[in-house]
C-alpha positions in Angstrom: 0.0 0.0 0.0 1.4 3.3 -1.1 1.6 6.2 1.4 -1.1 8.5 -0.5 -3.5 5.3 -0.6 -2.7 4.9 3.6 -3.2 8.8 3.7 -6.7 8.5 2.3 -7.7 5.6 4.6 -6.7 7.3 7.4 -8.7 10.4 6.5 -11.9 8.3 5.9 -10.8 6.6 9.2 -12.0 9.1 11.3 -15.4 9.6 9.9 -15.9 6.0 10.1 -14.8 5.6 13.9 -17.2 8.6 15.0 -20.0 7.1 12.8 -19.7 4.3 15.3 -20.0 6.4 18.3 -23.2 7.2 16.8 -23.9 4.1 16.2 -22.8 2.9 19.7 -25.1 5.8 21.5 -28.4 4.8 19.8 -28.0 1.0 20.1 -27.1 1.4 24.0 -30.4 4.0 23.9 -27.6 6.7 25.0 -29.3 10.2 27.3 -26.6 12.2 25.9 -23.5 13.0 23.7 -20.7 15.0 24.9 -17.7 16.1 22.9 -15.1 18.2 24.7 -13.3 19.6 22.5 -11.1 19.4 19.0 -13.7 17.7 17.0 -11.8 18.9 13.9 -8.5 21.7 13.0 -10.0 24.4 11.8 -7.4 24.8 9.3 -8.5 21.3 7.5 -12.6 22.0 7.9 -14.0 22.1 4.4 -17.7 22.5 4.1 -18.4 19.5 3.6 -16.6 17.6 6.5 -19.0 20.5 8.5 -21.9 19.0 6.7 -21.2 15.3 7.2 -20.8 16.1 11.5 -23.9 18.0 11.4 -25.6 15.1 9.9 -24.2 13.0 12.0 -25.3 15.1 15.5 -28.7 14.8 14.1 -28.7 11.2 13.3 -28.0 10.2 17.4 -31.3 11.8 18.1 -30.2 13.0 21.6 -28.7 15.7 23.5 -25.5 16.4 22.3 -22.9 18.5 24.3 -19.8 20.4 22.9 -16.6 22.4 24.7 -14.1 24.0 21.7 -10.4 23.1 22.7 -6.8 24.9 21.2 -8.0 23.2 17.1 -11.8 24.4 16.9 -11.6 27.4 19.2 -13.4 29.3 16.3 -14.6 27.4 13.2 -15.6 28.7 9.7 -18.9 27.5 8.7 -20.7 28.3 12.1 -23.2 30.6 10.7 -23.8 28.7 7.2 -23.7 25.5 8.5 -25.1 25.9 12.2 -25.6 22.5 14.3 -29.0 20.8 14.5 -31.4 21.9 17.1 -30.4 19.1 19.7 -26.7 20.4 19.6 -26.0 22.6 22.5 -22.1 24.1 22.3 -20.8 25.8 25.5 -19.6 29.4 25.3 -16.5 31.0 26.6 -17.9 31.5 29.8 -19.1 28.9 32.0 -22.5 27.2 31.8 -24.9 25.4 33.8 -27.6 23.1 32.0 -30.1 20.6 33.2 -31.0 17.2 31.5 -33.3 16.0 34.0 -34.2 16.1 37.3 -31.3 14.6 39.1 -28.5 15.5 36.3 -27.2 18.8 35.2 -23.7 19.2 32.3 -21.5 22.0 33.2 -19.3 23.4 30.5 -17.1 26.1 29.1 -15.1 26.6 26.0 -12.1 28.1 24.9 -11.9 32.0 24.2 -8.4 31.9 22.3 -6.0 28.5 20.6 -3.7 28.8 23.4 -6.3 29.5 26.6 -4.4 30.4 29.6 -7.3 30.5 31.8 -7.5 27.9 34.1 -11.0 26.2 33.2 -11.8 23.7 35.8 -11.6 26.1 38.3 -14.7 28.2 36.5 -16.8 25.2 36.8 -18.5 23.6 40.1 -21.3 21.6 40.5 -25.1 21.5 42.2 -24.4 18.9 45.5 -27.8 17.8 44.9 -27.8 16.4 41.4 -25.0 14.4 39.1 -22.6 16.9 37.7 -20.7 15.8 34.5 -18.1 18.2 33.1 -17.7 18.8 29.7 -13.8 21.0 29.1 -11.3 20.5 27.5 -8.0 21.1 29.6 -4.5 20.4 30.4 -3.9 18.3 33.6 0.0 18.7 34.8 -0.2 14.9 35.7 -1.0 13.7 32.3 -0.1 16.8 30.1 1.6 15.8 26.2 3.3 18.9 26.2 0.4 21.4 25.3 -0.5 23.4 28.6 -3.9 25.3 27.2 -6.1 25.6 29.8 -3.6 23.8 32.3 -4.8 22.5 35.8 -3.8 20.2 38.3 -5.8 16.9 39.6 -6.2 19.0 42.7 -8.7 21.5 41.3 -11.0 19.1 40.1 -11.7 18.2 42.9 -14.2 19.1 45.8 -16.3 21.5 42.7 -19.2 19.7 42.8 -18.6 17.0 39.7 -19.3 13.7 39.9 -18.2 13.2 36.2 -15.0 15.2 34.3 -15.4 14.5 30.6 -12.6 15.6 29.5 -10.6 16.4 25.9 -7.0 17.6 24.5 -5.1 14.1 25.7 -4.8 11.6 23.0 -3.4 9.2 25.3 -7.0 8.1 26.7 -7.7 6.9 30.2 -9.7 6.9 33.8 -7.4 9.1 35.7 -9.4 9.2 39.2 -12.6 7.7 40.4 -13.3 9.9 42.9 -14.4 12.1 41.4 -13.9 10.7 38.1 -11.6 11.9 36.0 -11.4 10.9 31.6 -9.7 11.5 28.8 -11.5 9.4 25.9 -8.6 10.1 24.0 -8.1 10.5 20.1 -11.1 8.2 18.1 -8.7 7.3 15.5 -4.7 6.7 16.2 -2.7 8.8 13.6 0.7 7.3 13.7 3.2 5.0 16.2 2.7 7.4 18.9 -1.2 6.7 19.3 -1.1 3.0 20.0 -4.0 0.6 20.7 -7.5 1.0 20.2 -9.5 4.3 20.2 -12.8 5.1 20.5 -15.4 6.8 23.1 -16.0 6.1 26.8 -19.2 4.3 27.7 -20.9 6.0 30.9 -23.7 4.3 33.1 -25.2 6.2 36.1 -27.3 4.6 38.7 -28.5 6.2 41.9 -26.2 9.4 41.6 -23.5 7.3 40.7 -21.3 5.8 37.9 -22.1 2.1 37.7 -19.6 2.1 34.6 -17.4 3.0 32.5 -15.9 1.1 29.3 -14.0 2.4 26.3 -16.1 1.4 23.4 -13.7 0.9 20.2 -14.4 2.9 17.1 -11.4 2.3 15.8 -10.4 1.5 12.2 -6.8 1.3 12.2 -5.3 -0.1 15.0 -1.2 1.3 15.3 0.8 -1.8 17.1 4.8 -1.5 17.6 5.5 -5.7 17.8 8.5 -7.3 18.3 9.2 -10.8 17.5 12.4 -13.2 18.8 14.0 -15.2 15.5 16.2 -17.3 18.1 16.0 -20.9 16.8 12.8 -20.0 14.5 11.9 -20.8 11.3 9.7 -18.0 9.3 6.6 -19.9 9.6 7.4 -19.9 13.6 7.9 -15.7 13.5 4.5 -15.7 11.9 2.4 -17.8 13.9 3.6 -15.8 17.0 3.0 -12.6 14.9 -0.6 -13.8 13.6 -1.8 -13.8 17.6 -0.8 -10.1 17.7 -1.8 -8.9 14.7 -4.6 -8.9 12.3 -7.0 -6.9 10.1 -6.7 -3.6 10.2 -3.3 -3.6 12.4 -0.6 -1.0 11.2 2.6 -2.4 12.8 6.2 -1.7 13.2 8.3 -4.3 13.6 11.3 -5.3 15.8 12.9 -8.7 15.0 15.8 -9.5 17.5 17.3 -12.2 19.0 20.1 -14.5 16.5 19.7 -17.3 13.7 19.0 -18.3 10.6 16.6 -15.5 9.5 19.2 -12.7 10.2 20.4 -13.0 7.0 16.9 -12.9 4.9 15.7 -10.3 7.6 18.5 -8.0 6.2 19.1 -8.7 2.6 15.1 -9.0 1.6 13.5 -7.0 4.1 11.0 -5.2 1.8 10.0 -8.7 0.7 9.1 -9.9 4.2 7.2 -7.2 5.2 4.7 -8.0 1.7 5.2 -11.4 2.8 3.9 -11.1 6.1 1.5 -8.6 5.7 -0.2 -10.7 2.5 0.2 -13.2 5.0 -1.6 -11.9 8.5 -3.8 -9.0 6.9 -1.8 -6.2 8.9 0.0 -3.4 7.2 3.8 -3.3 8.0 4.4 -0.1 8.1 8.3 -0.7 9.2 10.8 -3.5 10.0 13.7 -3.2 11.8 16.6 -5.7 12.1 18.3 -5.8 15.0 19.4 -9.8 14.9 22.6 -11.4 14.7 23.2 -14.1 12.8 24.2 -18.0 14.1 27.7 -17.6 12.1 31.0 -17.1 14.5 32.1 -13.9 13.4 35.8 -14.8 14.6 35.6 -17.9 12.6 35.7 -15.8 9.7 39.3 -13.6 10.8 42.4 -15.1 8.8 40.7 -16.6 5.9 42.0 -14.8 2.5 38.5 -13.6 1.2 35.8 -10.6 1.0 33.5 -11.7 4.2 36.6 -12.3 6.0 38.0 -8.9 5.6 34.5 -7.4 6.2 34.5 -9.3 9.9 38.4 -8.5 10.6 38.1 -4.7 10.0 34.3 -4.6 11.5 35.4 -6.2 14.7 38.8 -4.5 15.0 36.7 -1.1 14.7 34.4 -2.1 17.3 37.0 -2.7 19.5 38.0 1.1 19.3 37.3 3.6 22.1 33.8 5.3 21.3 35.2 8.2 20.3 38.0 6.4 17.7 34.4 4.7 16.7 32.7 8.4 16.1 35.6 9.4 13.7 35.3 6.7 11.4 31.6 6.7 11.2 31.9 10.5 10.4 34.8 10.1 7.7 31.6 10.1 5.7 30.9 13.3 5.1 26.3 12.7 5.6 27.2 11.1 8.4 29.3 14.1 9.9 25.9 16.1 9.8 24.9 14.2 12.5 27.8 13.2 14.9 26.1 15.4 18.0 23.4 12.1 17.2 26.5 9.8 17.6 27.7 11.3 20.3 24.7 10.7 22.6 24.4 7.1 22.1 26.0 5.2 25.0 29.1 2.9 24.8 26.7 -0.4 24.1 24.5 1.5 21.2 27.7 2.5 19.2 29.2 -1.1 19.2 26.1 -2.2 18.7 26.1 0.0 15.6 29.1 -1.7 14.5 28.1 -4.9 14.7 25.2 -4.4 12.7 26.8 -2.6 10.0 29.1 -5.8 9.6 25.7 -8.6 9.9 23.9 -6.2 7.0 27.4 -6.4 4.5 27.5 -10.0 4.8 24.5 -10.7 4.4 24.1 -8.8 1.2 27.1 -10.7 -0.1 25.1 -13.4 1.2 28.4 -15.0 3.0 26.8 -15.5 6.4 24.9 -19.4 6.5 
């Protein structure tokens, strides 16, 4: 699969995944839908994506609850293509609404991309009735390195909310039960960094309190990094480990380690075994990386008069060097010299290791080591 046709996938992706939240909320007969926040970048919201979420608030036929975050602080088509009537999007300042008698949504959206305003602490709660809290915010504890709206786990708590629904984390997860404290996370992983499956948090409520609360997945794509062991494997062993891992629908990067037979195939065909193994399992391989040694005795080869032997004799004797002798000779090339502050920060172990894997990928493209 090219990278454009993967591109397009993962665009559609994301459609599909929410169209199963929508799905989800009217087969589990669902009181309410609440968003908190980056639905889309505003930058990347054509009309028609605008069109296709509108439709889709109106299909679930229920209360639906948005907070903006730091991407759709302020969105393009608000006025030419406003949300259906049972859409209700909180404003910049804080706002108190009641679904029924006993439970009541607090929320409050973002004035600017880059709030400063500490959010949670604008909301609080009626003690008498279940509070769920719909912002979108920065906890210090589990912050990605974007502090909009930042707060602490301190300040959500003794406000008066039973429930904090909360957005900006793409790492999803039930920080605290007491209150509760969510991130839903991303509904479609976009790359290695948002592993595992995605989707939408589940919420029950019985008798002022939360019975449940499951992750749902929406998923399409599921972004996996595997690693699989070749020592004393054949390839049809590597794949019926991989097979229980992977699957349908699983992007995966993978990690092959360990020493034997396959070290050499692994290296010299390694764009042949990842079609292999993805025609095979039904994943996409996104990536493999080799980092396997082969069953050969590298010392066995010093002394004999031919090409693999030099290769192992000068490879060995250079990774013998002190790691700075090491550093010089990899940056006699003059690409690699671009990079030597790179070099420099691997540890004594990495740089060897280097080495010897430079001298395993020669051989086996001269196909010496059996």
């Amino acid at each position: 699969m090219s990278n454009s046709d993967l591109a397009d996938r993962m665009r559609r992706s994301v459609m599909d995944s929410f169209e199963r939240i929508v799905d989800s909320a009217i087969d589990n007969r669902a009181d309410a839908l609440i968003i908190s926040g980056d639905i889309y970048d505003d930058a990347n919201e054509l009309p028609s994506t605008r069109m296709w979420f509108a439709g889709q608030l109106s299909r679930a036929g229920i209360p639906v609850f948005i907070c903006r975050g730091n991407h759709d602080s302020s969105a393009s088509w608000d006025q030419a293509i406003p949300y259906p009537a049972n859409v209700h999007e909180f404003g910049t300042e804080a706002e108190r609404i009641e679904i029924n008698d006993w439970v009541e949504i607090v929320g409050i959206s973002y004035s600017e991309p880059h709030e400063k305003r500490n959010l949670a602490k604008l909301l609080s709660g009626d003690p008498s009735k279940f509070t769920i809290a719909c912002l979108h915010c920065d906890i210090d504890t589990a912050s990605e390195g974007y502090p909009y709206a930042p707060c602490s786990m301190a300040d959500l708590s003794g406000r008066g909310v039973d429930y904090w629904a909360l957005g900006h984390i793409h790492k999803g997860g039930i920080l605290s039960t007491r209150p509760y404290v969510v991130y839903p996370g991303n509904i479609q992983g976009r790359s290695f960094k948002e592993t595992g499956k995605k989707g939408a948090y589940l919420v029950k409520v019985s008798d002022m309190n939360v019975v449940s609360a499951d992750l749902i997945p929406t998923q399409t794509y599921i972004w996996e990094n595997l690693t699989a062991d070749i020592t004393g494997k054949t390839i049809e062993d590597v794949l019926a480990e991989l097979k229980e891992k992977t699957g349908r629908n699983v992007i995966c990067r993978l990690t092959f380690i360990g020493h034997g037979d396959l070290d050499r195939m692994l290296r010299s065909s390694s764009d042949d075994v990842a079609m292999m193994i993805s025609e095979r399992l039904g994943c996409i391989v996104s990536d493999i990386s080799v980092k396997t040694t082969s069953t050969a005795d590298l010392d066995s080869l010093v002394g004999r008069k031919d090409m693999p032997a030099a290769v192992a004799e000068r490879g060995l004797a250079v990774r013998d060097l002190g790691r700075d002798d090491i550093i010089d000779i990899i940056c006699e090339n003059k690409m690699a010299a671009k990079y030597r502050n790179y070099y420099e920060g691997m540890s004594d172990e990495e740089l060897r290791s280097l080495v010897m894997d430079s001298i395993y990928e020669v051989l086996a493209r001269m196909e010496a080591v059996r």
